[in-house]
C-alpha positions as CSV (number, residue, x, y, z in Angstrom):
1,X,0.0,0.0,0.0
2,X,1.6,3.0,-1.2
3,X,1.4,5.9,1.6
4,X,-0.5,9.6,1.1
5,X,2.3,12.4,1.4
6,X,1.2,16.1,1.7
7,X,3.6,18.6,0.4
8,X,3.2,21.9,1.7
9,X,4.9,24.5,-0.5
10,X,6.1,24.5,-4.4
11,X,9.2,26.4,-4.0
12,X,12.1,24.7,-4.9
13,X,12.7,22.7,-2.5
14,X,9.1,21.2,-2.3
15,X,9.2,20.6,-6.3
16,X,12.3,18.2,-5.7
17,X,10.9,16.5,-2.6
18,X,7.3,16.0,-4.8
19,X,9.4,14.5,-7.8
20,X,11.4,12.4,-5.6
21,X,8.5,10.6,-3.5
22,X,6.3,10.2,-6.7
23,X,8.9,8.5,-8.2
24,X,9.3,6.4,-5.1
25,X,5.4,5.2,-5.7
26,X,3.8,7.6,-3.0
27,X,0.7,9.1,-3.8
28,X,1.6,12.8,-4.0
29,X,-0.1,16.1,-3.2
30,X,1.3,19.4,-3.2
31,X,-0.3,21.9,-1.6
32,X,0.2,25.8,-2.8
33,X,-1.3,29.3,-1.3
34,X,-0.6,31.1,-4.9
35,X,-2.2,30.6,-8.0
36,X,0.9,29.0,-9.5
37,X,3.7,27.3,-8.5
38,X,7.4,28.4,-7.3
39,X,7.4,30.1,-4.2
40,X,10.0,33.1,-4.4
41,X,11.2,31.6,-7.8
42,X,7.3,32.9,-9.1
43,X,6.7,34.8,-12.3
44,X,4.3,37.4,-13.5
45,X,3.1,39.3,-16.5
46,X,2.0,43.0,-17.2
47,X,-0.8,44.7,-19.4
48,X,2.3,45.9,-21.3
49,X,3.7,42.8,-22.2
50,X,6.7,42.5,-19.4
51,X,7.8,39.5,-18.0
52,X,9.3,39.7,-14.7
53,X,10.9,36.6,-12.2
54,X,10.2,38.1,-9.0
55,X,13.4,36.2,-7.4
56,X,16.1,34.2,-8.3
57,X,17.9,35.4,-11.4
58,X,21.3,33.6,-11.4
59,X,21.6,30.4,-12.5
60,X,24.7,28.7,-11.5
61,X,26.1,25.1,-10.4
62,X,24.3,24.0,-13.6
63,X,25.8,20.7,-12.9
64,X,23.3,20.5,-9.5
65,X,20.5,21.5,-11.4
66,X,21.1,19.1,-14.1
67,X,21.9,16.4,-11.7
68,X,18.3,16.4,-10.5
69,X,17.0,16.2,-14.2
70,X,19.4,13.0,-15.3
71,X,17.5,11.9,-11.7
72,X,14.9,11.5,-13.9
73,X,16.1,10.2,-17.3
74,X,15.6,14.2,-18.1
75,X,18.4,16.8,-19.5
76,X,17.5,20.2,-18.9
77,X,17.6,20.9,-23.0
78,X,14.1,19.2,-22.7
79,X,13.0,22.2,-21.3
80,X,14.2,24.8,-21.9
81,X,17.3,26.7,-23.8
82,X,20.0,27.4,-21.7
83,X,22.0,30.3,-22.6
84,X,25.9,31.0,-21.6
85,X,26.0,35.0,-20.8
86,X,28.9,36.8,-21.4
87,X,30.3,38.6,-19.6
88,X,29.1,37.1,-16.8
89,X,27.9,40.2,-15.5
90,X,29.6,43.5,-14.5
91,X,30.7,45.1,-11.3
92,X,30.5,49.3,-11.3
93,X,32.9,50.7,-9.1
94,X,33.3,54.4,-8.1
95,X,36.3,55.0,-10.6
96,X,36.1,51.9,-12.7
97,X,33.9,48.9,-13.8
98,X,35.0,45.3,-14.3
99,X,33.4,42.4,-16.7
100,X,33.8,39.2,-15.7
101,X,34.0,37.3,-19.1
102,X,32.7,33.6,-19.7
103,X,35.8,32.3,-20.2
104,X,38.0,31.7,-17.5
105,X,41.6,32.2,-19.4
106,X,40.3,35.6,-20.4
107,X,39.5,36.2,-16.6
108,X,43.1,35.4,-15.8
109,X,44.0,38.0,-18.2
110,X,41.8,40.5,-16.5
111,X,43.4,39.8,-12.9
112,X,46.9,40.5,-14.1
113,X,45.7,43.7,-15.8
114,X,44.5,44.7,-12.5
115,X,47.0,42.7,-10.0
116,X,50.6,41.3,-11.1
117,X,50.8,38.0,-10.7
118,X,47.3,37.6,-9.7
119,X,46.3,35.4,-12.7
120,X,48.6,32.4,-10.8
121,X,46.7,33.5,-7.4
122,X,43.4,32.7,-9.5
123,X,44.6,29.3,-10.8
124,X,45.4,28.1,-7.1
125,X,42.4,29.7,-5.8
126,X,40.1,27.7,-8.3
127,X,41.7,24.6,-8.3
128,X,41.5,24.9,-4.4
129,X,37.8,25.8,-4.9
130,X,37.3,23.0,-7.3
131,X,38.5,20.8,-4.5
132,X,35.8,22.0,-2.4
133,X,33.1,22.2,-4.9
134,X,33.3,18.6,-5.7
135,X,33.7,17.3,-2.0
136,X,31.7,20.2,-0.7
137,X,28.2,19.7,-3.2
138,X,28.6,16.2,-3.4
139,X,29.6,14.7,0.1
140,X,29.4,17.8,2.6
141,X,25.5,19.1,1.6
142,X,24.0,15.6,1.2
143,X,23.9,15.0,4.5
144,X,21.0,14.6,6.5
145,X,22.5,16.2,9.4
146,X,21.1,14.2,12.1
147,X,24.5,14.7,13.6
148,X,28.2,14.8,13.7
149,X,28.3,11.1,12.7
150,X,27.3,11.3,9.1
151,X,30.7,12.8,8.6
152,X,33.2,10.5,9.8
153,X,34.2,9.2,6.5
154,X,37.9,8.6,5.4
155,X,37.6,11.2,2.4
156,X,35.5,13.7,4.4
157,X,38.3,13.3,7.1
158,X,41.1,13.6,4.6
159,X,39.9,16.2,3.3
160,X,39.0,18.4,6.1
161,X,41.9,20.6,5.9
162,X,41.9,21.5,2.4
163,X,38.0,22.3,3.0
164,X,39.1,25.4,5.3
165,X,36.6,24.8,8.1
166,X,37.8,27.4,10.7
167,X,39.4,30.1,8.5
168,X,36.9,32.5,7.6
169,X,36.1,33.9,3.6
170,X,37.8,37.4,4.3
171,X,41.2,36.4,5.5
172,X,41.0,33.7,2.9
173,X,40.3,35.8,-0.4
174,X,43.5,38.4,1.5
175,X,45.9,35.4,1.4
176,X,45.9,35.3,-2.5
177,X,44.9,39.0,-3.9
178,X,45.7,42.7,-2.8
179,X,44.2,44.6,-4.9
180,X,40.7,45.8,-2.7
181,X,38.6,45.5,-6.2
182,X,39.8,42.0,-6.7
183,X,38.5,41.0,-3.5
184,X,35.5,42.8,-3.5
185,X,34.7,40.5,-6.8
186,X,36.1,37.6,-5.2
187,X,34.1,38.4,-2.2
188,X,30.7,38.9,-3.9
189,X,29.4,35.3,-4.5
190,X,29.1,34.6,-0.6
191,X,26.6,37.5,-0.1
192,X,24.1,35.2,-1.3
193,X,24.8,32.8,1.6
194,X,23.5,36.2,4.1
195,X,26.8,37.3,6.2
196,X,29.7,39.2,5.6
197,X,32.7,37.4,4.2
198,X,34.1,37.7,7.3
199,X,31.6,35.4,9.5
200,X,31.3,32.7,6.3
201,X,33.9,29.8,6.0
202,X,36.0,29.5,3.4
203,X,34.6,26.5,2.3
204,X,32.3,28.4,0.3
205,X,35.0,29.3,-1.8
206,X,33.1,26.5,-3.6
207,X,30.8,29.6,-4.3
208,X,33.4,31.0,-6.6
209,X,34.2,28.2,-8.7
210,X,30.3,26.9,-9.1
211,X,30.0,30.6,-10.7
212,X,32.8,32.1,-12.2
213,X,34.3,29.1,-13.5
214,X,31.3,26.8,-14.3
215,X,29.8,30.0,-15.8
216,X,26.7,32.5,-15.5
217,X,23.8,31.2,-17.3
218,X,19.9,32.4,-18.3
219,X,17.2,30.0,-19.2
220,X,15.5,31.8,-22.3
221,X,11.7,32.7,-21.4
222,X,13.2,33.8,-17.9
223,X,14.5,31.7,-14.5
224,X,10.6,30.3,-14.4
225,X,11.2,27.8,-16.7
226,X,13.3,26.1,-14.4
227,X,9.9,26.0,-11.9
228,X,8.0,25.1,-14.7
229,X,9.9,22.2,-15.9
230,X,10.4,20.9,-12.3
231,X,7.0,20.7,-11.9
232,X,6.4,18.5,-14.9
233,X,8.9,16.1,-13.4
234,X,6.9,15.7,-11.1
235,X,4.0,15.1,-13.1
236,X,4.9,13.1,-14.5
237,X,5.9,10.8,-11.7
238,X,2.2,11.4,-10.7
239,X,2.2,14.2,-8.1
240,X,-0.8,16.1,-8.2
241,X,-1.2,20.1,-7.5
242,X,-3.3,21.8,-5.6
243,X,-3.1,25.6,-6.4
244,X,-4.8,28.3,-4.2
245,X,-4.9,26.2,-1.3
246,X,-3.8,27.8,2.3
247,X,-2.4,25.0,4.6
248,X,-4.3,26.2,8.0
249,X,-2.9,23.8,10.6
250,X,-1.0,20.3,11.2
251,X,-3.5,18.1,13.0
252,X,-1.9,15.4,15.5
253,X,-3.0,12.3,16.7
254,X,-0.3,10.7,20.0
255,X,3.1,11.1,18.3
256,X,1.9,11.9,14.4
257,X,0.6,14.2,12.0
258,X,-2.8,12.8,11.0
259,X,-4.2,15.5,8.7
260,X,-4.3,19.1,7.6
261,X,-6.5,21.6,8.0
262,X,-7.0,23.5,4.4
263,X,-9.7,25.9,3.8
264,X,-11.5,24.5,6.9
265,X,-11.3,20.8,5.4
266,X,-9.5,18.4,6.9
267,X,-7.4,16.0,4.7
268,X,-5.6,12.6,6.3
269,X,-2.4,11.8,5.1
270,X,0.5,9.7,6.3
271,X,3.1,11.7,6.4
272,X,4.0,16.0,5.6
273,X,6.8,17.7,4.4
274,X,6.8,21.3,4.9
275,X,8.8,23.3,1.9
276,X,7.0,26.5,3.4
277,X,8.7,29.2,5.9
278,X,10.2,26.8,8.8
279,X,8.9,29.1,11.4
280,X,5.5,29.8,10.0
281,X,5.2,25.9,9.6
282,X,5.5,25.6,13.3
283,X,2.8,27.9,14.2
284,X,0.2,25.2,12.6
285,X,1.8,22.3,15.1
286,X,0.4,23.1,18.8
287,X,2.6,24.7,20.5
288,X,4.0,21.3,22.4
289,X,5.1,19.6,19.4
290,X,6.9,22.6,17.8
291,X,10.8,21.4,17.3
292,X,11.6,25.2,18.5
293,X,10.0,28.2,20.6
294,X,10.2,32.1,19.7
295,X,13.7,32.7,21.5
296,X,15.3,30.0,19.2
297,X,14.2,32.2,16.2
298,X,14.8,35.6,17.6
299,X,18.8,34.0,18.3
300,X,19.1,32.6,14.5
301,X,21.1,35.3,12.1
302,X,19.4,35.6,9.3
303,X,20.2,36.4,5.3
304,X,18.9,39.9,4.7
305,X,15.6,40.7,3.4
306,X,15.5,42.3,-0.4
307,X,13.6,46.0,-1.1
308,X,13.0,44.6,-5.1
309,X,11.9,46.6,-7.4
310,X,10.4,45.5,-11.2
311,X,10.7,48.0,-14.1
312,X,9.0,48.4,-17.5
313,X,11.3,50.7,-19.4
314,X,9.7,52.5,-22.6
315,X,13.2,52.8,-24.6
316,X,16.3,51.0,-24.7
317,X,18.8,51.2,-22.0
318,X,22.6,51.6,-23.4
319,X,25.8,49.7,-21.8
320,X,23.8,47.8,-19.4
321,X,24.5,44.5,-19.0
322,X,22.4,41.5,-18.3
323,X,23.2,41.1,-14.7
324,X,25.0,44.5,-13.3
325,X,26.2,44.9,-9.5
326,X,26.6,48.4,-8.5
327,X,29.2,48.3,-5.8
328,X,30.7,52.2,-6.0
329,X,30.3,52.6,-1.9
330,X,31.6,50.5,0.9
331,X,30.4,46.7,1.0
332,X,31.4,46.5,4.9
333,X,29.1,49.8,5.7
334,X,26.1,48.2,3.8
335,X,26.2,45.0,5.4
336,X,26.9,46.4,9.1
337,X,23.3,48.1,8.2
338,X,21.9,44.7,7.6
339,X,23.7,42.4,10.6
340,X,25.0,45.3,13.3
341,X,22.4,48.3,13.4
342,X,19.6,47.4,11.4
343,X,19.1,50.1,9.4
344,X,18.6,51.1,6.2
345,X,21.7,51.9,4.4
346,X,23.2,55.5,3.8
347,X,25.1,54.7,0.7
348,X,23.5,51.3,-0.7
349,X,24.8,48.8,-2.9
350,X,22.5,47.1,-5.2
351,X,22.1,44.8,-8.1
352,X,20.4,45.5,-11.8
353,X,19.1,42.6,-13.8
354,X,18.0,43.4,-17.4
355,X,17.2,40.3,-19.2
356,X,15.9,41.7,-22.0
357,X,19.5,42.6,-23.0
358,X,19.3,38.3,-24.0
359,X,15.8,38.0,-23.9
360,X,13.2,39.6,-26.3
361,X,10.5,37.9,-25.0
362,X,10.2,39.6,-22.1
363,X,9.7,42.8,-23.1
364,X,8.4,44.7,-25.9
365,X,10.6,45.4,-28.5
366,X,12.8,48.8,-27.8
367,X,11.8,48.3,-24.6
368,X,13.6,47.2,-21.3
369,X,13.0,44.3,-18.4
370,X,14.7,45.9,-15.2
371,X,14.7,44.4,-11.7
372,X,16.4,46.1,-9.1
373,X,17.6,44.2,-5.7
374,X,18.7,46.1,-2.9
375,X,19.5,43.7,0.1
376,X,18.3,44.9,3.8
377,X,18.0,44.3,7.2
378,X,15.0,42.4,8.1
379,X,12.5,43.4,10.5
380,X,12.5,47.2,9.0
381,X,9.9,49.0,8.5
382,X,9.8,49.7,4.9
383,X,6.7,52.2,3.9
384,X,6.4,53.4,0.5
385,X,7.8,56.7,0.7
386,X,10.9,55.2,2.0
387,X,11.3,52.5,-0.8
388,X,10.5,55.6,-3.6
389,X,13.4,57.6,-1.7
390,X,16.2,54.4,-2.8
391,X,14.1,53.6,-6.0
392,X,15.1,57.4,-6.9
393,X,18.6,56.7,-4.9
394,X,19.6,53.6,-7.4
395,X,17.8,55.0,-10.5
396,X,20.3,58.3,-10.3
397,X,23.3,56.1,-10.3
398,X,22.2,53.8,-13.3
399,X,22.3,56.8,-15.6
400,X,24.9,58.0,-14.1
401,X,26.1,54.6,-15.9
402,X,24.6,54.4,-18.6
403,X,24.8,58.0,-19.9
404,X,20.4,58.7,-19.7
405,X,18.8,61.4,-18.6
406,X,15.7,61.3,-16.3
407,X,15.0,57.4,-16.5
408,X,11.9,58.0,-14.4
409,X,10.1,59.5,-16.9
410,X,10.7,56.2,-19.1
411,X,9.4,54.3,-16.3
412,X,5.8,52.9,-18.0
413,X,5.4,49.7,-15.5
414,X,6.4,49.8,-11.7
415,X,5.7,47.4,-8.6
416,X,8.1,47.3,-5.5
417,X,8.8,44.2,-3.3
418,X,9.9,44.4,0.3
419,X,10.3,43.2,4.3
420,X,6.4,43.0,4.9
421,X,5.8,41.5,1.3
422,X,8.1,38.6,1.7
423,X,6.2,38.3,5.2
424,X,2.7,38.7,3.5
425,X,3.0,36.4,0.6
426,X,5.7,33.9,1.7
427,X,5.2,34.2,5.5
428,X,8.9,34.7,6.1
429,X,10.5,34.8,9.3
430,X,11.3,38.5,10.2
431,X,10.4,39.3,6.0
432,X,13.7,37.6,5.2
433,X,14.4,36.8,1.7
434,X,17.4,33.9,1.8
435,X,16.5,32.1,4.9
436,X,19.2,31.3,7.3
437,X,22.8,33.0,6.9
438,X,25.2,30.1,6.5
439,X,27.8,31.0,9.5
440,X,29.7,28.7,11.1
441,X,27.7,28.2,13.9
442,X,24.9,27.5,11.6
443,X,26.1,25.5,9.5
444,X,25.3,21.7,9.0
445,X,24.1,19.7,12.1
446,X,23.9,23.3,13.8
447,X,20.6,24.4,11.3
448,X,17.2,23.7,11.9
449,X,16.4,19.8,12.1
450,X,14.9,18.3,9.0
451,X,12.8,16.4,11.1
452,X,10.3,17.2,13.6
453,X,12.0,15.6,17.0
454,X,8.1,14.5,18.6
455,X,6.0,13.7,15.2
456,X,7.3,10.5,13.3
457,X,6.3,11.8,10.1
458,X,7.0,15.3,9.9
459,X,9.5,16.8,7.9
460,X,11.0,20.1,6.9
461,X,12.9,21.3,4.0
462,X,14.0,24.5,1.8
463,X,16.3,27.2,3.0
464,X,16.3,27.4,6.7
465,X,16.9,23.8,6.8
466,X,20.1,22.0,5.2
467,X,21.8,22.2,3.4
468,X,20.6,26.3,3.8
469,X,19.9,29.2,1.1
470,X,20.1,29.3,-2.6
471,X,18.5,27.7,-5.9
472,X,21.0,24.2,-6.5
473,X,20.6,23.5,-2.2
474,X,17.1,24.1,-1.9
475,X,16.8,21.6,-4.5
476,X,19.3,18.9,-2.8
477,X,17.5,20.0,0.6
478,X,14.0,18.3,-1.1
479,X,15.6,15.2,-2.5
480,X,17.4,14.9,1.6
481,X,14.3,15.0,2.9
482,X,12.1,12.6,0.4
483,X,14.9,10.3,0.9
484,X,14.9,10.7,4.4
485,X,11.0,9.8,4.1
486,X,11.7,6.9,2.1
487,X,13.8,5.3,3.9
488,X,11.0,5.1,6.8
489,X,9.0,2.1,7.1
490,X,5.2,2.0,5.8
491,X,3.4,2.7,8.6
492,X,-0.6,2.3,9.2
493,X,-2.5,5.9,9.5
């Protein structure tokens, strides 16, 4: 007798975890509060023909991604198109701007241009990062992380020096380049992870070589597809979709989940993963079977929050690139504003997606797709007057770029995304927009626990559970998790 599994959630991470137990035999339901699936990675369209992702926009570690296709007996070409960008993307400094080109001996060149001898530094940095990439995405982040003892392997303990554990990201970027631009670009890639370089370990140097040297890429028809063709995957190992339906609460019966409540209906399953907002998810459990109280959360450090904003642009925007980081004023200032004072930042930096610079097709012709991210504290109050006041901020520095005069005026589609949104639609902790920051002392065995410590068959999964935030681990979090669930003996309802 095959057993009744409730997914709650169709981000990423509950995609993966649908696909996986479907294809296991389960009977499969996926349960989804929007009208469509994807969860941050969502997409929408405008009267004026725009077509804007609302979150993720870089698609690296392709080789993940892919991973969960061949899974399947799937490549991602049976998709989608998946297109190389080059450069990469740019960074805009105060006195200078730097493209990072697709091809990695032509970044070499660019390093010595700017740092002698720093095109050797880059060759030992990325075959050190290699190293960590291949132990790191393959052994480290496939763990469970029950505890400690899932890593007591020969290679895992051979290799534990080379993974650079205990040395933190700053100190290790400063042992191989000087020049303060070099590091600021070496740097970048663990902002995602939500901490300054300084509190992440330099394992994720892994970061560097999954992006720069594995490439930047763009799935034509925007990063949706890749929510779209995940959910046919798991169609067609027969999960079924519920859209438009609001898990209210996780009904118990002695030490098991025995139903949820949607809509006021309650529906028996044997056994839940949770893909939504850890947190929110343990408000529907009473409050005794809850894996952690309020303190616990208020204690975590989270990954900032995002003020987004999405841009119809009635003309043609010159020498902007399809992904462009804007990093003129001090990275350490911006971030103390996110992790020390939280505050909104005096002199920002932000990022500029335009993918209509590869993309016609989503946006009219002569016209421009723009999506503007500016990371933040979370918790902050973020009215609309305030948001306009950095929309204006960031808008006055991209023609400063790009040579235009009064983009404003060329503005003909506009919605803003913030701290109460991501709270409103996705229910996230605090409004946060990356789940946990991966420090140290949340890293591994030391996140949230995938599985609920007094219900036998609840489980949790996405990015404030392991292996943590971005794209390629939300996806390995959902196959964890459906594994984990697998592995569990049938047991009567």
């Amino acid at each position: 007798m095959n057993r009744k599994i409730a997914v709650i959630g169709s981000g990423f991470s509950g995609l993966s975890a649908a696909a996986y137990l479907a294809k296991a035999g389960n009977e499969v339901h996926v349960f989804e509060k929007h009208d469509r699936p994807g969860g941050r990675a969502r997409q929408f369209s405008t009267q004026e023909g725009y077509v804007f992702d609302m979150g993720p926009s870089w698609y690296w570690m392709p080789d993940i991604i892919e991973s969960f296709f061949a899974d399947f007996g799937y490549k991602t070409s049976d998709f989608f198109e998946l297109i190389s960008l080059n450069p990469q993307f740019e960074m805009i400094f105060s006195e200078m701007k730097m493209s990072v080109p697709e091809n990695f001996e032509e970044l070499k060149i660019l390093f010595e241009q700017i740092e002698k001898g720093a095109a050797l530094q880059l060759d030992h940095f990325m075959k050190s990062a290699k190293f960590k990439y291949e132990v790191g995405m393959q052994d480290f982040v496939n763990k469970p992380c029950h505890n400690w003892l899932e890593f007591v392997s020969p290679k895992i303990a051979k290799s534990a020096l080379k993974l650079d554990l205990l040395t933190n990201f700053r100190s290790y970027v400063a042992k191989y380049f000087k020049n303060e631009k070099l590091r600021t670009l070496m740097e970048f890639p663990v902002i995602f992870l939500g901490a300054s370089p300084k509190n992440i370990p330099a394992l994720y140097s892994l970061m560097n070589y999954g992006g720069y040297a594995l490439g930047t890429h763009y799935p034509k028809g925007g990063f949706y597809q890749l929510v779209l063709a995940m959910k046919k995957v798991a169609e067609n190992q027969g999960a079924i979709f519920h859209f438009n339906k609001t898990v209210e609460s996780i009904n118990t019966h002695d030490d098991r989940v025995s139903s949820l409540t949607i809509h006021g209906e309650p529906y028996e399953f044997d056994a839940v993963i949770a893909s939504s907002d850890y947190h929110h998810t343990e408000t529907l459990l009473r409050e005794e079977y809850r894996n952690y109280d309020q303190a616990y959360w208020e204690n975590r450090t989270f990954a900032p929050s995002s003020l987004i904003y999405y841009l119809g642009i009635n003309q043609t925007i010159p020498n902007l690139k399809h992904h462009t980081l804007f990093f003129e004023n001090d990275l350490d200032q911006h971030i103390d504003c996110i992790y020390g004072e939280k505050k909104w930042p005096e002199k920002p930096l932000f990022y500029v997606c335009c993918p209509s610079k590869t993309d016609s097709s989503v946006a009219p012709k002569n016209k421009e797709n723009m999506f503007l991210l500016m990371p933040l504290a979370t918790g902050i109050n973020d009215e609309e007057l305030t948001r306009e006041t950095y929309l204006t901020q960031m808008l006055t520095r991209i023609e400063s770029h790009t040579g235009l005069v009064d983009l404003r005026s060329s503005i003909e589609y506009k919605r803003s995304f913030c701290v109460s949104d991501f709270i409103s639609d996705y229910n996230a902790y605090g409004g946060n927009a990356y789940g946990l920051a991966n420090t140290l002392s949340q890293t591994a065995v030391l996140k949230p626990k995938i599985k609920n410590k007094r219900l036998k068959n609840l489980f949790y999964t996405g990015q404030l559970t392991v292996p943590g935030p971005g794209v390629p681990p939300s996806i390995i979090s959902g196959k964890i998790v459906a594994n984990e669930l697998i592995k569990l003996k049938h047991e009567k309802r």
